[in-house]
C-alpha positions as CSV (number, residue, x, y, z in Angstrom):
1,X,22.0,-25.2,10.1
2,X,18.9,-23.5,10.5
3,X,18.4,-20.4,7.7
4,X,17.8,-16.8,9.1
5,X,16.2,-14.3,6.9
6,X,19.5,-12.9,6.1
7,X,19.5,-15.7,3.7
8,X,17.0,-14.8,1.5
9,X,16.3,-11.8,-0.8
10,X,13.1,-10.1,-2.8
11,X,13.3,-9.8,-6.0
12,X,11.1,-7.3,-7.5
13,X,11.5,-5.4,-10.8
14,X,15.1,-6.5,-11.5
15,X,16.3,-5.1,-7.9
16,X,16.9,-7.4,-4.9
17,X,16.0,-6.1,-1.2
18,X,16.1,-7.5,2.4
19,X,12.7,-9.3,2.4
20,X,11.4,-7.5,4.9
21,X,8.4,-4.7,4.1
22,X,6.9,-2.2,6.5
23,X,3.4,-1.4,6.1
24,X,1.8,1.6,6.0
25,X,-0.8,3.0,8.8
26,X,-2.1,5.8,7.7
27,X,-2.3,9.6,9.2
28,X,1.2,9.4,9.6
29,X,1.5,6.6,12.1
30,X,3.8,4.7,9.9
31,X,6.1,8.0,9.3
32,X,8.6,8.4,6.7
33,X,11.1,8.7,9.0
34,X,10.5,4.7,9.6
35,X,9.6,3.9,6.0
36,X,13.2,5.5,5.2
37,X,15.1,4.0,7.6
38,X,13.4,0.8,5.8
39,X,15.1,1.5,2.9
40,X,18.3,2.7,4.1
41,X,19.0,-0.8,5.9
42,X,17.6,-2.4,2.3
43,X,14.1,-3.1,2.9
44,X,10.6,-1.5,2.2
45,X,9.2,1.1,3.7
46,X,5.7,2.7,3.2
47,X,4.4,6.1,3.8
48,X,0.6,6.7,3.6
49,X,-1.6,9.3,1.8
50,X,-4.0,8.7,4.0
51,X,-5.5,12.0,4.8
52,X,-2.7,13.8,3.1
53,X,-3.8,17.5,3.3
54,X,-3.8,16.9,7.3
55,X,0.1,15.1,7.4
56,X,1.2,17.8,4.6
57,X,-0.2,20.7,7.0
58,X,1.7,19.0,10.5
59,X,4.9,18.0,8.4
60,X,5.4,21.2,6.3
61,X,3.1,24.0,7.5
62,X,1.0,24.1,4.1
63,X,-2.4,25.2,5.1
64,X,-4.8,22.6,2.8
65,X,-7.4,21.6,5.4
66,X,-7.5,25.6,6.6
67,X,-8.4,26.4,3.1
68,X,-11.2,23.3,2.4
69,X,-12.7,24.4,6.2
70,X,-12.7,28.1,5.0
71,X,-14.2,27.3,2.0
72,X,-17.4,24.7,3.5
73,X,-18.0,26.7,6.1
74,X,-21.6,27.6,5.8
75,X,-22.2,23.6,6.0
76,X,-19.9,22.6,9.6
77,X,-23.1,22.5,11.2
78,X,-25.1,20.3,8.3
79,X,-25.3,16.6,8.7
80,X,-25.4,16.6,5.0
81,X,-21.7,16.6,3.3
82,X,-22.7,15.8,0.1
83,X,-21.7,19.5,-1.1
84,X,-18.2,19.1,0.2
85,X,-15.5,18.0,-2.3
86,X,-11.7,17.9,-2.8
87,X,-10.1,20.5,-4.8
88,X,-8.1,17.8,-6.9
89,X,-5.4,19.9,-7.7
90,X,-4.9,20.9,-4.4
91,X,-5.0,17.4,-3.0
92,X,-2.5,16.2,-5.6
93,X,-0.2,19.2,-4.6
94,X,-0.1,17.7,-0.7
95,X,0.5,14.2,-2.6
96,X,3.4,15.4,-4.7
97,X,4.8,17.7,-1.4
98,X,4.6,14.0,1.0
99,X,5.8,11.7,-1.7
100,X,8.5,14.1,-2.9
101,X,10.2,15.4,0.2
102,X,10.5,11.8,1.3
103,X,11.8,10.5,-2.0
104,X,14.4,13.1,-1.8
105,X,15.2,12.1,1.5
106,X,16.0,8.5,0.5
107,X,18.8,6.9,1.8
108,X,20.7,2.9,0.8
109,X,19.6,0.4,-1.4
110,X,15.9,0.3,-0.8
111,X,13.0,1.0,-1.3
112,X,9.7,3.6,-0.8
113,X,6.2,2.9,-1.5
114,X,3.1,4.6,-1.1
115,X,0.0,2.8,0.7
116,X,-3.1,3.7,-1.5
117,X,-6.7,3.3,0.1
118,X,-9.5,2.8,-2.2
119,X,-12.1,3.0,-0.1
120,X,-11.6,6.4,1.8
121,X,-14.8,9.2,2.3
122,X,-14.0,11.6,0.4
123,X,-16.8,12.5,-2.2
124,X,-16.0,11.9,-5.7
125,X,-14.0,9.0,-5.0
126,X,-12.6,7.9,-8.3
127,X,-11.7,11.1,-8.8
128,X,-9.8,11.4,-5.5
129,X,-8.3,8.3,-5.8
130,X,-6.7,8.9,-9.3
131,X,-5.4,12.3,-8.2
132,X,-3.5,10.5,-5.5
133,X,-2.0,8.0,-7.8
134,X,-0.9,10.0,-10.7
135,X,0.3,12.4,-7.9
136,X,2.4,9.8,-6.3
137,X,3.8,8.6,-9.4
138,X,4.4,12.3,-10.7
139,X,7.0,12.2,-7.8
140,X,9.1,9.4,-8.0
141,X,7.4,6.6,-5.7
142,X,8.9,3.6,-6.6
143,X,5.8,1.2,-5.5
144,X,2.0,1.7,-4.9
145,X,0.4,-0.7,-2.7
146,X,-3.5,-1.0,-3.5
147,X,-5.2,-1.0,-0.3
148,X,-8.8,-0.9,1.2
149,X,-10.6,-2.2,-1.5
150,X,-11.0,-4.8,-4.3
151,X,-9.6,-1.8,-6.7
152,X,-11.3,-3.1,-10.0
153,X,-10.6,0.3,-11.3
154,X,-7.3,1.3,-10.2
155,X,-5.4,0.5,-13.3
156,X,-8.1,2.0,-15.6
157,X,-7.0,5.4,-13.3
158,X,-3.2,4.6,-13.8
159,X,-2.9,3.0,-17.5
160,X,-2.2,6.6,-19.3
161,X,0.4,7.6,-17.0
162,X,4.1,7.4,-18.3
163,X,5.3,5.0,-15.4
164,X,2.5,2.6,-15.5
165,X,4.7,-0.1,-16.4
166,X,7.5,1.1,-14.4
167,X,6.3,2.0,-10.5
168,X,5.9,-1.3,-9.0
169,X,2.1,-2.3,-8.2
170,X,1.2,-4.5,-5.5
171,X,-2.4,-5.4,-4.2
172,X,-3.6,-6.3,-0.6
173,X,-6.2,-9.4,-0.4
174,X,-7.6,-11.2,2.5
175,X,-8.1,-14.4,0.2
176,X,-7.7,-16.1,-3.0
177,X,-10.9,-15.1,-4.1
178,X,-10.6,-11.7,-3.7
179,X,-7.4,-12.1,-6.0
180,X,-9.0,-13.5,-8.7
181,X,-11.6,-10.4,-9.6
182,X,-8.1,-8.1,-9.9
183,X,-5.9,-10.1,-11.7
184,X,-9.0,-10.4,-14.6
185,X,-9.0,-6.7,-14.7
186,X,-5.2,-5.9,-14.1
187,X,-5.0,-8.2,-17.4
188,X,-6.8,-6.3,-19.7
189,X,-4.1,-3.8,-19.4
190,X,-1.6,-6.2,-19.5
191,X,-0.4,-5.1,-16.0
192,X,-0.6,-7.7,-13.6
193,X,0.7,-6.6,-10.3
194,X,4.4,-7.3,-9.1
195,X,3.9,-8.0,-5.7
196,X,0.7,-9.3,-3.7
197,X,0.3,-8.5,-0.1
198,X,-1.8,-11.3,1.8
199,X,-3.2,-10.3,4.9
200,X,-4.9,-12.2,7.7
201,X,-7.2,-11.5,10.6
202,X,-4.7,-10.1,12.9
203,X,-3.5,-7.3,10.1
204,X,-6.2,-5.1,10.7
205,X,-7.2,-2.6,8.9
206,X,-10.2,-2.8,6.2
207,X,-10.2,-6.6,5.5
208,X,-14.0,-7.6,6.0
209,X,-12.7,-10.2,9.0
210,X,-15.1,-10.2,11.9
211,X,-13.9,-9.5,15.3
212,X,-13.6,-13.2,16.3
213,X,-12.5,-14.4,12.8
214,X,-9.0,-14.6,14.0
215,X,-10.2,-18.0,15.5
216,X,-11.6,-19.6,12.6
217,X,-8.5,-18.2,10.0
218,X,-5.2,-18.2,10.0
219,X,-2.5,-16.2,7.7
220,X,-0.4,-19.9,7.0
221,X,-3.5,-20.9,5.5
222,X,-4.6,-17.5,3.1
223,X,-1.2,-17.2,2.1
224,X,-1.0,-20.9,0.9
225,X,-4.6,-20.8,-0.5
226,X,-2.9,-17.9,-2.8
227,X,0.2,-19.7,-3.7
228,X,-1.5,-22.6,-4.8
229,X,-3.9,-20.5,-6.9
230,X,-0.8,-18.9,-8.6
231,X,0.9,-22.3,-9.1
232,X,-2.5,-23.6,-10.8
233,X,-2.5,-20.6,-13.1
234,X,1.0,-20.2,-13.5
235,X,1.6,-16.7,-12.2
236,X,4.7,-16.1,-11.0
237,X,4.0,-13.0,-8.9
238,X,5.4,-12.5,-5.5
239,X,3.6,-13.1,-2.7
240,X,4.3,-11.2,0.8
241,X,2.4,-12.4,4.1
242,X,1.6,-9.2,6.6
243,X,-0.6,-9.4,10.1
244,X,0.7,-12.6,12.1
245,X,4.4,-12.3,11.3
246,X,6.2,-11.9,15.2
247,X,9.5,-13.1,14.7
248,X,12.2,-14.0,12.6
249,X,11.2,-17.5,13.5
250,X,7.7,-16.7,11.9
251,X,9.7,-14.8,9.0
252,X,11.9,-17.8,7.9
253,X,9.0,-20.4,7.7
254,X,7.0,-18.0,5.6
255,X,9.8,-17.6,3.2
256,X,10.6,-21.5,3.1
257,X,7.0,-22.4,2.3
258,X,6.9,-20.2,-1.0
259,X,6.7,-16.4,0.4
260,X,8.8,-14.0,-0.8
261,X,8.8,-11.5,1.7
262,X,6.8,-10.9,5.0
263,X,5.4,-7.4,6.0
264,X,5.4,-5.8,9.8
265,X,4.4,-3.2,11.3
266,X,5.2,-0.3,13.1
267,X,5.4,3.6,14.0
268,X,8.0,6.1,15.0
């Protein structure tokens, strides 16, 4: 009898879940109404700090990108934004408000993680970028997803926070090779990641595949490139194909070929 993917489970950080994790689009296109009804049926859901002084002001009526518009107002009309920076404590208020209200929300046996871009415009960007984390971990995310970026310098951002060996850290690679530079650093803090999302040309997103590169890759082959690098350096990480996954058919010959859980997409 053919196996459905009811029949298999992710284990990740002593916890088992439906292997089945939905990505996170930022601006609020993957919601966390979807990311929690994820977890309430057992899987993974993200949300997405993309922009999170924009979704904080829609979702709760905070006034963050009033106050930053208020306050650079002398430059609208100046091509020049060099001037313009995040008030850090602000944005890591509107990253504690999202991750918290959603966490509190949280329904079944689940999970919610938090989609982290690296490379986002947003002047000062280490800065912005460890304000986000610490914020998200500050308020009881239970995974962090590196995303949009090679992230060399995430876990130097993270390493002093209490639950840096606790929240579950995943990275997002579009190749084997793009693993290896992370894994060298993650190592140095003896924090390798617990989960790695591999993403192919059809994922979208900020990759580095061309628009006709779908043609010449293909997720099967990434995702096996990056199990066979793990096997040769005996890493036992999870690995979780995303961009290419249709159907359950797709689903169940991922998991059978070494996978340990597939991400999809969607929006509510």
């Amino acid at each position: 009898m053919s196996k459905a993917m009811d029949d298999f489970r992710l284990k990740l950080g002593g916890r088992e879940y439906v292997p089945i994790i939905v990505g996170g689009m930022g601006v609020d296109i993957s919601t966390a109404e979807l990311a929690l009804e994820a977890a309430r049926l057992g899987g993974i859901g993200h949300i997405s700090d993309a922009m999170v002084p924009t979704v904080s002001d829609r979702r709760f009526n905070t006034k963050f990108v009033q106050e930053k518009q208020k306050k650079y107002k002398y430059n609208i009309g100046n091509t020049d934004k060099s001037a313009v920076k995040f008030d850090l404590e602000r944005l890591a208020e509107a990253q504690r408000l999202f991750v918290s209200r959603t966490m509190e929300s949280k329904k079944g046996d689940g999970a919610i993680f938090i989609n982290c871009m690296e490379k986002l415009t947003m002047n000062s960007p280490r800065d912005t970028l460890q304000a986000r984390l610490l914020a998200a971990m500050d308020s009881g995310i239970e995974g962090i997803t590196l995303s949009a970026g090679l992230h060399l310098g995430s876990m130097e951002l993270m390493k002093d926070h209490p639950r840096f060996h606790d929240v579950l850290i995943g990275i997002i690679v579009s190749s084997a090779r793009a693993l290896r530079p992370f894994l060298k650093r993650a190592a140095k803090y003896k924090r390798l990641p617990d989960y790695i999302t591999v993403e192919g040309p059809l994922a979208g997103g900020h990759l580095g595949f061309g628009a006709d590169d779908w043609q010449e890759y293909d997720l099967k082959t990434i995702v096996n490139d990056v199990l066979v690098f793990l096997k040769e350096n005996e890493l036992n990480i999870p690995v979780v194909p995303a961009g290419g996954v249709f159907t359950g058919t797709d689903a169940v010959e991922f998991l059978e070929s070494g996978s340990s859980a597939v991400q999809v997409y969607g929006y509510s």
